[in-house]
C-alpha positions as semicolon CSV with decimal commas, in nm:
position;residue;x (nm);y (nm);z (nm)
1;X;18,617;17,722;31,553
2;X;18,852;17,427;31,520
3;X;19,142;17,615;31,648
4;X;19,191;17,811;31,328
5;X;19,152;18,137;31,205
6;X;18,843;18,231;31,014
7;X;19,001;18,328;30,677
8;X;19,139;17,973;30,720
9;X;18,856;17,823;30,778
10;X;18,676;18,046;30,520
11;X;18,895;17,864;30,226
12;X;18,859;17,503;30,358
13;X;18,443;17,553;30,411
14;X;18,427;17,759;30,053
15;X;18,629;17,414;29,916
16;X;18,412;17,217;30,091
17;X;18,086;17,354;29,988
18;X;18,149;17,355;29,615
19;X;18,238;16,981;29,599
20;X;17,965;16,883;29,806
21;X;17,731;17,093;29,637
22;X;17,843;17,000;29,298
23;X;17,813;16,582;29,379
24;X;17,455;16,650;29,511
25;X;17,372;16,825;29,229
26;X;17,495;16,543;29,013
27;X;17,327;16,292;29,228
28;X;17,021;16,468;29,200
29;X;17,044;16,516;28,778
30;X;17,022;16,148;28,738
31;X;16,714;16,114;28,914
32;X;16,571;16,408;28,711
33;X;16,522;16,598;29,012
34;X;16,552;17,016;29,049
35;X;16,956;16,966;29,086
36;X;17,029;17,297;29,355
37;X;16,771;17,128;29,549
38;X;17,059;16,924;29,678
39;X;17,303;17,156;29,740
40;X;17,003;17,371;29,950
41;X;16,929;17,022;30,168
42;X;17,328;16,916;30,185
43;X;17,413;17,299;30,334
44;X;17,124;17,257;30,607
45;X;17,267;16,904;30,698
46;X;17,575;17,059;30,721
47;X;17,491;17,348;30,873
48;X;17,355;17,497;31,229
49;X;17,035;17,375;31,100
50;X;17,129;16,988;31,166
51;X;17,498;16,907;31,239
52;X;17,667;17,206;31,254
53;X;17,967;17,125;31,060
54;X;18,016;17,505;30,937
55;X;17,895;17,795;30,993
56;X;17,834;18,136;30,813
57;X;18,182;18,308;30,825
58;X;18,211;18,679;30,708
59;X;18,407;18,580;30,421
60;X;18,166;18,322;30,328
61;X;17,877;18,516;30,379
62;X;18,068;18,746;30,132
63;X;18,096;18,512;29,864
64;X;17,687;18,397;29,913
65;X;17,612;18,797;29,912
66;X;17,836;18,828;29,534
67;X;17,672;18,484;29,451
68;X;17,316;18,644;29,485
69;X;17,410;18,936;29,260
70;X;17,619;18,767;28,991
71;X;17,326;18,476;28,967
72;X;17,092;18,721;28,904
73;X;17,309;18,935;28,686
74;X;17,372;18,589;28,475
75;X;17,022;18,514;28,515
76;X;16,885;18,869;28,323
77;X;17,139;18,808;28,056
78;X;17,075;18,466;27,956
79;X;16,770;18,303;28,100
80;X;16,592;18,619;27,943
81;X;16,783;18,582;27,633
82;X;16,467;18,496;27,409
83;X;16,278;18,778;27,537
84;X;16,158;19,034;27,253
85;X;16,215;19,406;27,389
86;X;15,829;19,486;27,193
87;X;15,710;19,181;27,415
88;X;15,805;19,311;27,735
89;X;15,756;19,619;27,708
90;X;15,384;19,536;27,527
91;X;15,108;19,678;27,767
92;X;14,871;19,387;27,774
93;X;15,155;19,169;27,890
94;X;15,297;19,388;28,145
95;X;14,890;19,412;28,326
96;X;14,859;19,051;28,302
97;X;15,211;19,004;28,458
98;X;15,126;19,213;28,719
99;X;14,788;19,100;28,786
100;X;14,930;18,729;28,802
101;X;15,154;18,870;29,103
102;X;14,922;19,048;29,261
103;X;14,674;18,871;29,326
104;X;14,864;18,542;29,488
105;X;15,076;18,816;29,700
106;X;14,738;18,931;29,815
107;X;14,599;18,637;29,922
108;X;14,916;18,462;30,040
109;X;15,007;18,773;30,256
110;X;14,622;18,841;30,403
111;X;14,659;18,401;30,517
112;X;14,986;18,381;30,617
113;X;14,917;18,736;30,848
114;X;14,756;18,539;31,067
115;X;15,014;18,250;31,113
116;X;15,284;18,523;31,193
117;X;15,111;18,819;31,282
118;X;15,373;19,039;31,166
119;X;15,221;19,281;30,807
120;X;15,600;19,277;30,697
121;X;15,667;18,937;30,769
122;X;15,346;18,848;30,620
123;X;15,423;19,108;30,275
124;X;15,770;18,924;30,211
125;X;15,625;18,574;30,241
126;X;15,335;18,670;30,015
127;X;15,647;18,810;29,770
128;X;15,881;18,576;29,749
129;X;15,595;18,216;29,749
130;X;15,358;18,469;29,522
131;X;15,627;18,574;29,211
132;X;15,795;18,287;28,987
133;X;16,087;18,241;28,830
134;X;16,241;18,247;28,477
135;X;16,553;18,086;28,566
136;X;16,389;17,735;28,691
137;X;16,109;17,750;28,404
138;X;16,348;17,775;28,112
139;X;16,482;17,428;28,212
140;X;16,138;17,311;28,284
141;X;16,015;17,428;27,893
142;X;16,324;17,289;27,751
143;X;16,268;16,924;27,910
144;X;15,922;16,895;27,798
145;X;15,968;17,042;27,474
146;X;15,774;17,363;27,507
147;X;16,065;17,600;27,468
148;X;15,992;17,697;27,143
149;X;15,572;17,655;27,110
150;X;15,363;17,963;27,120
151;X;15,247;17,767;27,498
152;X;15,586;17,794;27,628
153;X;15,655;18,181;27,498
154;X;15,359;18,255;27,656
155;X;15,399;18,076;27,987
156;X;15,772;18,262;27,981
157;X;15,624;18,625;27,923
158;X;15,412;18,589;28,197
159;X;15,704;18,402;28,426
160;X;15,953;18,684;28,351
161;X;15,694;19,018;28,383
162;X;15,603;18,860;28,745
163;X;15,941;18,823;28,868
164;X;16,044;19,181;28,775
165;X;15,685;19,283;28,950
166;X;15,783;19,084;29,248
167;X;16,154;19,230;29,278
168;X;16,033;19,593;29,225
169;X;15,779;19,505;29,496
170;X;16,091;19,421;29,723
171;X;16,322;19,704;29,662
172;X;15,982;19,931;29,740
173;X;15,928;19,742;30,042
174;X;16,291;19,768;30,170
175;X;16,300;20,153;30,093
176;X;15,995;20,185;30,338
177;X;16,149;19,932;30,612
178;X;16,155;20,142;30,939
179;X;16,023;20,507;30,872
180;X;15,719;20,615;30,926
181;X;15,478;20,553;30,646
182;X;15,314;20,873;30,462
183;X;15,170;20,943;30,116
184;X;15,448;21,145;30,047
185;X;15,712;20,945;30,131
186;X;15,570;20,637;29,916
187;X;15,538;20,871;29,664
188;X;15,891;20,989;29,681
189;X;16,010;20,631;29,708
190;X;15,791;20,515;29,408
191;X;15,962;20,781;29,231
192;X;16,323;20,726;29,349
193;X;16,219;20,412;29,231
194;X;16,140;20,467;28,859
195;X;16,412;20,701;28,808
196;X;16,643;20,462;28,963
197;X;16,537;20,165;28,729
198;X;16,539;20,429;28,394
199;X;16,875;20,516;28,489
200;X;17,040;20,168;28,497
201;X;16,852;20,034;28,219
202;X;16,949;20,345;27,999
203;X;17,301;20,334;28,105
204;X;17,346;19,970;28,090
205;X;17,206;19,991;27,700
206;X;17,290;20,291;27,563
207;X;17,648;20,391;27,758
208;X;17,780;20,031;27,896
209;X;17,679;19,849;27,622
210;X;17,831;20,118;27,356
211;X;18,181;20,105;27,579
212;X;18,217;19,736;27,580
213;X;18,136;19,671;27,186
214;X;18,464;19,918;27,144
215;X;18,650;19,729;27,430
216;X;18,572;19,433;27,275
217;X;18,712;19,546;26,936
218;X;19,017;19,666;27,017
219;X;19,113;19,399;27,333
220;X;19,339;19,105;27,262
221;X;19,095;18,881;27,451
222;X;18,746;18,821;27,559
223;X;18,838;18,837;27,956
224;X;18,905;19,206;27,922
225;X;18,519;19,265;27,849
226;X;18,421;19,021;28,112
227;X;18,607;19,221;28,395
228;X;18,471;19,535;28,292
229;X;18,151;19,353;28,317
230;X;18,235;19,217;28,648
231;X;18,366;19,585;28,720
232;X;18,043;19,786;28,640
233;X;17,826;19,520;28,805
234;X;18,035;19,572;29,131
235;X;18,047;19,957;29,088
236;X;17,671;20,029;29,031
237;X;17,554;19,768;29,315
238;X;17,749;19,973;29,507
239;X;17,624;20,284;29,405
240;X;17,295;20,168;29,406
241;X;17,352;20,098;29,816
242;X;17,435;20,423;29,883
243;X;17,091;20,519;29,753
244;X;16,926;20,291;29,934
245;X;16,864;20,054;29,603
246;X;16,970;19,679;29,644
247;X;17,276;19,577;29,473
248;X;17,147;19,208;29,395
249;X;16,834;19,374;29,194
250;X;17,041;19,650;29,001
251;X;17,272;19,308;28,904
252;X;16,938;19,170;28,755
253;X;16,849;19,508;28,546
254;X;17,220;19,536;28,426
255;X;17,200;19,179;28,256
256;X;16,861;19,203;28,103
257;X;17,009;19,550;27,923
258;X;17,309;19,373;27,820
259;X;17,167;19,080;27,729
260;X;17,201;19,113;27,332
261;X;17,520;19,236;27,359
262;X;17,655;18,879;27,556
263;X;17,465;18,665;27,370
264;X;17,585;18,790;27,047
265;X;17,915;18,690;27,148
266;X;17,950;18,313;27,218
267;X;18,255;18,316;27,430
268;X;18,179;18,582;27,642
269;X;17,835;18,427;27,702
270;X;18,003;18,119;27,771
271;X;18,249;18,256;28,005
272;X;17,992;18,427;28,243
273;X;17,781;18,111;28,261
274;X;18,099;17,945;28,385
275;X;18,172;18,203;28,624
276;X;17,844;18,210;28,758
277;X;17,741;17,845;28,735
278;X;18,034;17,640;28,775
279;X;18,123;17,908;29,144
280;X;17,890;18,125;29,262
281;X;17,551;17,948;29,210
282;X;17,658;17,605;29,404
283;X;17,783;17,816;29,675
284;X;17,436;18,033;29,655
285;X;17,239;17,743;29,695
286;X;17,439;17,535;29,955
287;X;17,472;17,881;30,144
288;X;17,086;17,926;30,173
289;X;17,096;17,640;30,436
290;X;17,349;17,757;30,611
291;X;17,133;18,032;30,775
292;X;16,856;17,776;30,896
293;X;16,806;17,726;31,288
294;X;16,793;17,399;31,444
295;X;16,587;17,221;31,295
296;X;16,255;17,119;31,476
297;X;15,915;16,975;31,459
298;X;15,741;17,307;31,496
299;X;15,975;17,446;31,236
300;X;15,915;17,184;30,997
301;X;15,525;17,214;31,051
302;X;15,516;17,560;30,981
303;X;15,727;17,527;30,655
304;X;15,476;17,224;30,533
305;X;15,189;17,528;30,652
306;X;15,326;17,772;30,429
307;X;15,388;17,585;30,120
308;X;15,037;17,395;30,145
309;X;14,913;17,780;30,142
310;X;15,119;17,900;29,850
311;X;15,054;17,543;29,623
312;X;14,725;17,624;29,688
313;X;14,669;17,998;29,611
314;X;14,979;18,057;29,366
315;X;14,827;17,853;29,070
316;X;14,460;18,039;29,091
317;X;14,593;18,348;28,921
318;X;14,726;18,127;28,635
319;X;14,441;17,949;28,618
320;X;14,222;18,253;28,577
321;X;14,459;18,438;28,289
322;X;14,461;18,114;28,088
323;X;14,164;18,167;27,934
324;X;14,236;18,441;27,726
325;X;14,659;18,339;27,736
326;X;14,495;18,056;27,494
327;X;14,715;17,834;27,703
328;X;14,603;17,540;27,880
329;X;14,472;17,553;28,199
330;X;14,658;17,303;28,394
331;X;15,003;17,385;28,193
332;X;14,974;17,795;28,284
333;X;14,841;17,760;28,595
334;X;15,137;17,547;28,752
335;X;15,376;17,666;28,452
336;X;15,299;18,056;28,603
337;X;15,407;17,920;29,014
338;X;15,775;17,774;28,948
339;X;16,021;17,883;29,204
340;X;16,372;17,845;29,265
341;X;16,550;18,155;29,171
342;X;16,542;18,490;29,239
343;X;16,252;18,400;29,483
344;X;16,527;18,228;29,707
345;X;16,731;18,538;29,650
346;X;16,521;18,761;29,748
347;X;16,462;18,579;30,097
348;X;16,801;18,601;30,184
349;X;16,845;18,967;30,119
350;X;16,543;19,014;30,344
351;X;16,741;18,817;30,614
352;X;17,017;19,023;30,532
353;X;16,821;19,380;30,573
354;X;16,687;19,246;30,880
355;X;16,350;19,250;30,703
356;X;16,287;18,878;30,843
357;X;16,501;18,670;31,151
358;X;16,661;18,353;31,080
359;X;16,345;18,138;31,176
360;X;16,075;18,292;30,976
361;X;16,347;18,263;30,690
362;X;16,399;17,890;30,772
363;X;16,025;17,831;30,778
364;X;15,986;18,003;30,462
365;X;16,271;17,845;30,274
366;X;16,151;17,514;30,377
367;X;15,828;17,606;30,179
368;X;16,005;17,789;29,864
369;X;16,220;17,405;29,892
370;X;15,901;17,203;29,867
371;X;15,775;17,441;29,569
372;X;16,111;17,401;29,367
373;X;16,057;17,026;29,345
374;X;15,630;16,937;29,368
375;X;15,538;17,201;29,112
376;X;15,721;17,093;28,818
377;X;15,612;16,728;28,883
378;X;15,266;16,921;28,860
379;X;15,289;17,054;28,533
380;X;15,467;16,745;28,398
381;X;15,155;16,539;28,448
382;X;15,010;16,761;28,136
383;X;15,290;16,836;28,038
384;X;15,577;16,518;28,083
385;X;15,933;16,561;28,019
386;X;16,004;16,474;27,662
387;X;16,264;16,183;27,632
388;X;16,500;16,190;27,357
389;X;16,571;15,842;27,225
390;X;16,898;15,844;27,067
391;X;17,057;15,624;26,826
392;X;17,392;15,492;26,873
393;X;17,422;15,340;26,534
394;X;17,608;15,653;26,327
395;X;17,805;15,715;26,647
396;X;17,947;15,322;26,610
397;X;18,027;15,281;26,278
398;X;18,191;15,629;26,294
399;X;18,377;15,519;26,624
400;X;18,470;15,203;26,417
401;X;18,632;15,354;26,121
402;X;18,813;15,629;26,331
403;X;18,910;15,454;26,608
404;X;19,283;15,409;26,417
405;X;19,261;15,700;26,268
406;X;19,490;15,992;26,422
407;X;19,472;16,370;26,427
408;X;19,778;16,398;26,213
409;X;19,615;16,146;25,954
410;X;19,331;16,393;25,918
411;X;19,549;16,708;25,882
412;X;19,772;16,574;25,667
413;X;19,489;16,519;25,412
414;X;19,405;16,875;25,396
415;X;19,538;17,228;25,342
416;X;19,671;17,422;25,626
417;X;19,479;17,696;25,736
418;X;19,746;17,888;25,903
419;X;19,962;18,208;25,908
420;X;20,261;18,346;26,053
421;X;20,236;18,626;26,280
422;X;20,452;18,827;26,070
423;X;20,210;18,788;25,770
424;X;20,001;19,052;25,679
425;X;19,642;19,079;25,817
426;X;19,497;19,085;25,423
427;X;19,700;18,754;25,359
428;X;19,487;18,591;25,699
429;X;19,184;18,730;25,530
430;X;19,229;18,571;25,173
431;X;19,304;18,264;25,316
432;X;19,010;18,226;25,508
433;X;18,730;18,377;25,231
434;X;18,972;18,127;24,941
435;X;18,933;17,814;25,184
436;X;18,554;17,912;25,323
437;X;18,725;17,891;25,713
438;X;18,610;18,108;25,988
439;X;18,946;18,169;26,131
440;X;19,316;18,091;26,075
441;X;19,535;17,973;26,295
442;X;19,838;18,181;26,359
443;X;20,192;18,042;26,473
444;X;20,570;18,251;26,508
445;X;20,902;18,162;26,316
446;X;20,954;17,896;26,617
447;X;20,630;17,685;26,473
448;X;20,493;17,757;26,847
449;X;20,126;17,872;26,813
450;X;19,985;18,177;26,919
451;X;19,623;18,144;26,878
452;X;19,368;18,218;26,617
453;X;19,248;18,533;26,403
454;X;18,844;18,438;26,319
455;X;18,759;18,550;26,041
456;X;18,440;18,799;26,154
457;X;18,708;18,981;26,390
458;X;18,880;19,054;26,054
459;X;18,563;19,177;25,869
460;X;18,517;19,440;26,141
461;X;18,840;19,610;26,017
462;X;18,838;19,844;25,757
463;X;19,041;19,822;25,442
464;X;19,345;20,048;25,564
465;X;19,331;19,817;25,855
466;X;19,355;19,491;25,653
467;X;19,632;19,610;25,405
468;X;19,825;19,769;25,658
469;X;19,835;19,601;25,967
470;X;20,029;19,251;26,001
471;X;19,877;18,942;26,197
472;X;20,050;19,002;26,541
473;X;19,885;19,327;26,565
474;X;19,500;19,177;26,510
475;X;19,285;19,037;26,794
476;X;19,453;18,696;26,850
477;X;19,257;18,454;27,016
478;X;19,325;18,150;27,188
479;X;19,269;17,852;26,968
480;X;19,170;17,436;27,021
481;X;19,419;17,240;27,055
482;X;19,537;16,876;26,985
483;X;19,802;16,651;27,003
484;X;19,935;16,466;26,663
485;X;19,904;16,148;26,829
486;X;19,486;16,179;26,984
487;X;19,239;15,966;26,856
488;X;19,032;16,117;26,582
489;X;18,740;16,041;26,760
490;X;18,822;16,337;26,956
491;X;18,822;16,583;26,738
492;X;18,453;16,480;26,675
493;X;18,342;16,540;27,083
494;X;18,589;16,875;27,061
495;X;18,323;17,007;26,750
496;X;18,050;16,894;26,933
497;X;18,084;17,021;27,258
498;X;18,279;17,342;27,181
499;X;18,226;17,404;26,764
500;X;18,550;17,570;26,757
501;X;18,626;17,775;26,439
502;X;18,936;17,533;26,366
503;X;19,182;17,313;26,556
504;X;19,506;17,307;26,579
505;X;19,732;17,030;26,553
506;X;20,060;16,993;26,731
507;X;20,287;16,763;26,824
508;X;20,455;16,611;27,198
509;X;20,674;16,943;27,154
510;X;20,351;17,144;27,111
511;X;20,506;17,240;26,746
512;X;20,271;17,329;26,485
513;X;20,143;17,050;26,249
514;X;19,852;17,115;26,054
515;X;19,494;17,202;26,086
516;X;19,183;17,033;26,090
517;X;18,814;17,247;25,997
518;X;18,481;17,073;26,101
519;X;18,387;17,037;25,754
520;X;18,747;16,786;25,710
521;X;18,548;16,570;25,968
522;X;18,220;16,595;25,784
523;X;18,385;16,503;25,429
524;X;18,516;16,196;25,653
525;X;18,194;16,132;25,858
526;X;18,056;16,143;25,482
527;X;18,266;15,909;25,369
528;X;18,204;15,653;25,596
529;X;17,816;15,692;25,550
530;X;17,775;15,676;25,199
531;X;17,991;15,350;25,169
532;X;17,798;15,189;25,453
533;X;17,498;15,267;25,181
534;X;17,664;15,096;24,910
C-alpha cells in the first residue's frame, strides 16, 4: 500500500492514529461528550469503513490486540479501585449482579436471534449490549456528583459484578466455540473455568503481589515494578492462551488482584494510567473502526435495529432491582446499561476468535456507539452533570503578588532540605522528621542533583539500615525540578497538578540552589490572604 513496506507503514498509521485520536477526543471533551467516541467515529472515517485511508496492518492489529489487554488490565486496577473485597465478594450482591446480566442477555439474545438467525451470533450480541461497564460509569458518577453517595456505590457494585458476569460468560462461550456440545464437556469447561480464575486471582494476590512489594523495596526506581508488571501481564495472557483462556480477560483479573497494591503507590499508579491512557487506549478506540466494512444503508439500519433493542430491554433489569437497591428508579435503571469498555473489548476479541465476521461486528459496534453516548444523556436528565463554579478571585490576587516573585526568592527564604549523597542515610532521616518534610533532596560534591530520598522509603528501613547505610545506597528517586529564574507562580501549578514531596531549585547550569516544600508556598499564599483581610 503506498509503495512502502508494512512495518513502514505500520509506524506512520500508529503516528497517525494517536494524534488524530487524541484531537477528537479533545474536540469531543469540550462539548461534554463520551471523548473515545471520537476516536471510534474518526478510525471508521478513516478506515475501510468510509475512505480507506489505512488499513489493519499486522503490526497494528498487534498494538490494538496489547491495547485490549493492557486497558482492561488498567481498567481492574483503577476503575475498581473503590471496590471493598467484603462487597464483592458479598452474596446478595453477586445474585443481583448476575441477575441484572442475565436477564437483558436473555431477552436481547432470544430478539436479536431472529434478526441474524445465527444462536452464537445472537449469544455475543446479547453479551456484549446486555453487560455494562465500570470504566465509562466511574466518569459518569464523578460528573454528576454521585461518586461518593450510597446511590452511586450502589449503582457501581452492580456495574462492576455484571461486567465480570458478562466476561466469564465470554471466555465460557469461546471455550465451547466449535466442538460438539455435551453435559460433560460444559461441565469440564465450567470447571477449567473456576480453577482457571482461582488460580490467577490467588497468584496475582498472594505470590505477584508479595514479589513486587520486595521489588519495589529494594529497586532504585518505580519503572522496575512497572515492567515486571508489564512482564507477568504478558506471561500469564500467554499462558492463559495455551489453555484455551483469553489473554485480554486474565489482564482484567490480574489488575483487580493487584489493585491495592498500585494504588497504594501513587507513582506507579500514575505511571500505568499513562501507559495505558495516554498509548494504548486512543489506539484501542480508533482501532475498533478500523475493522468496519463499507459502510451502507442496510448496515447502518441494522446497527440503529440493534441498539433500539438493547436501549429498550437493557434498562428493565435495573429498573426491576431498584426497588430493593433503595436507588432510584430512573438513576439505576440507565446508571446499570452504560457501555463503552470492556463491552467494546469483548466484540473485538469475538472478531478476532472468529466468533463473529466483520459485518455483524460493524452492525453491532454501531449499536454499542449509539449506547456510549444516548445513555448517559439518559441518566443525566435525573441525574445532570454537576457544574463546578469556580472562583478566580484567590487565584488573582495570588497571581498578582507572585507574578515578580522568583523561585530563588522563595528558596532563599527557607532552610534547605537537602543532603549529599555521601551523607549518611540517618542524617536524611533527621532532617526530614526535624523540618516535618516528606523527602530530601539529594545532590553529589559537583552540586548536580541526583534525585530525592522520601521520607516513608526511609521508614521502611530498619535501624541497622539507617545508621549504617549512606544516602547513595537508599532508593533515590527522581525529584521536581525548577529553574532559579521561573515564575513563582509555577511552583503553585507544579503542587497542584503533581503534589511533589519537594522541589528542587537549580540554576541555567542545573546546579543546586535551594529547596522549596509546599507548605513555603502556603506560609506565602497565607501571607497574601490575611493582609488582603486587613
Amino acid at each position: 500500500m503506498y509503495g512502502l513496506s508494512d512495518s513502514l507503514l505500520a509506524l506512520l498509521f500508529i503516528g497517525a492514529l494517536l494524534l488524530l485520536a487524541k484531537l477528537g477526543e479533545e474536540l469531543f471533551e469540550k462539548f461534554r461528550i463520551v471523548s473515545y467516541v471520537a476516536a471510534i467515529i474518526i478510525g471508521i472515517i478513516i478506515g475501510p469503513g468510509v475512505l480507506g485511508l489505512i488499513t489493519i496492518l499486522p503490526n497494528i492489529s498487534l498494538f490494538i490486540s496489547l491495547g485490549i489487554n493492557f486497558l482492561l488490565f488498567t481498567g481492574g486496577a483503577l476503575e475498581f479501585k473503590e471496590l471493598e473485597t467484603k462487597k464483592l465478594l458479598n452474596p446478595s450482591n453477586i445474585l443481583t449482579g448476575v441477575i441484572e446480566f442475565i436477564l437483558p442477555f436473555g431477552l436481547i439474545s432470544f430478539v436479536v436471534y431472529y434478526i441474524f438467525h445465527s444462536v452464537l451470533i445472537a449469544l455475543i450480541v446479547g453479551l456484549v449490549t446486555g453487560m455494562s461497564s465500570a470504566g465509562p460509569l466511574t466518569r459518569l458518577l464523578t460528573d454528576t456528583g454521585l461518586n461518593h453517595t450510597e446511590e452511586g456505590n450502589s449503582i457501581f457494585q452492580q456495574v462492576v459484578t455484571m461486567e465480570i458476569s458478562g466476561v466469564i460468560l465470554f471466555s465460557f462461550l469461546a471455550d465451547l466455540y466449535g466442538k460438539v456440545v455435551t453435559i460433560y464437556l460444559v461441565l469440564k469447561i465450567a470447571m477449567e473455568l473456576v480453577v482457571s480464575l482461582v488460580f490467577i486471582l490467588l497468584f496475582s494476590r498472594y505470590v505477584l503481589t508479595r514479589l513486587l512489594v520486595k521489588i519495589d523495596f529494594s529497586a532504585r526506581a518505580n519503572e522496575t515494578v512497572i515492567a515486571v508488571i508489564i512482564g507477568f501481564v504478558l506471561v500469564l495472557g500467554f499462558v492463559g492462551q495455551l489453555y484455551g483462556f483469553n489473554s485480554a480477560i486474565i489482564a482484567l483479573f490480574i489488575g483487580i488482584s493487584l489493585r491495592e497494591f498500585i494504588n497504594e503507590r501513587p507513582l506507579v499508579a500514575e505511571k500505568v494510567s499513562t501507559f495505558t491512557y495516554g498509548f494504548f487506549e486512543p489506539l484501542f478506540f480508533i482501532g475498533l473502526g478500523l475493522y468496519f466494512v463499507k459502510i451502507t444503508l442496510p448496515l447502518i439500519t441494522l446497527g440503529l435495529l440493534i441498539f433500539a433493542i438493547a436501549i429498550i430491554l437493557k434498562p428493565i433489569a435495573g429498573t426491576i432491582t431498584s426497588r430493593f437497591m433503595h436507588v432510584d428508579t430512573w438513576k439505576n435503571a440507565f446508571g446499570t446499561s452504560v457501555h463503552g469498555g470492556v463491552d467494546a473489548a469483548l466484540l473485538v476479541v469475538a472478531l478476532g476468535l472468529s466468533l463473529i465476521g466483520r459485518y455483524d461486528y460493524s452492525a453491532v459496534m454501531i449499536a454499542i456507539t449509539l449506547l456510549t453516548v444516548v445513555i448517559p444523556a439518559l441518566f443525566n436528565v435525573k441525574a445532570p452533570v454537576v457544574k463546578t463554579k469556580k472562583s478566580n478571585y484567590v487565584w488573582e490576587m495570588v497571581n498578582a503578588e507572585f507574578k515578580n516573585l522568583k523561585a530563588c526568592d522563595i528558596a532563599s527564604s527557607f532552610q534547605s532540605v537537602s543532603v549529599n549523597s555521601k551523607n549518611p542515610i540517618s542524617l536524611a532521616f533527621k532532617m526530614c522528621t526535624d523540618l516535618n518534610a516528606r523527602a530530601v533532596i539529594v545532590i553529589n560534591s559537583k552540586l548536580k542533583v541526583l534525585g530525592q530520598l522520601t521520607l516513608s522509603d526511609m521508614v521502611t528501613m530498619g535501624h541497622n539500615q539507617l545508621r549504617t547505610l549512606s544516602v547513595y545506597q537508599g532508593k533515590i528517586v527522581p525529584a521536581a525540578k525548577v529553574r532559579c529564574d521561573s515564575p513563582a507562580t509555577d511552583l503553585i501549578k507544579i503542587f497542584k497538578e503533581y503534589d511533589p514531596p519537594i522541589v528542587a531549585v537549580v540554576d541555567k547550569s542545573g546546579k543546586f540552589i535551594g529547596t522549596i516544600l509546599e507548605r513555603e508556598i502556603l506560609k506565602h499564599v497565607a501571607g497574601i490572604l490575611d493582609s488582603d483581610k486587613q
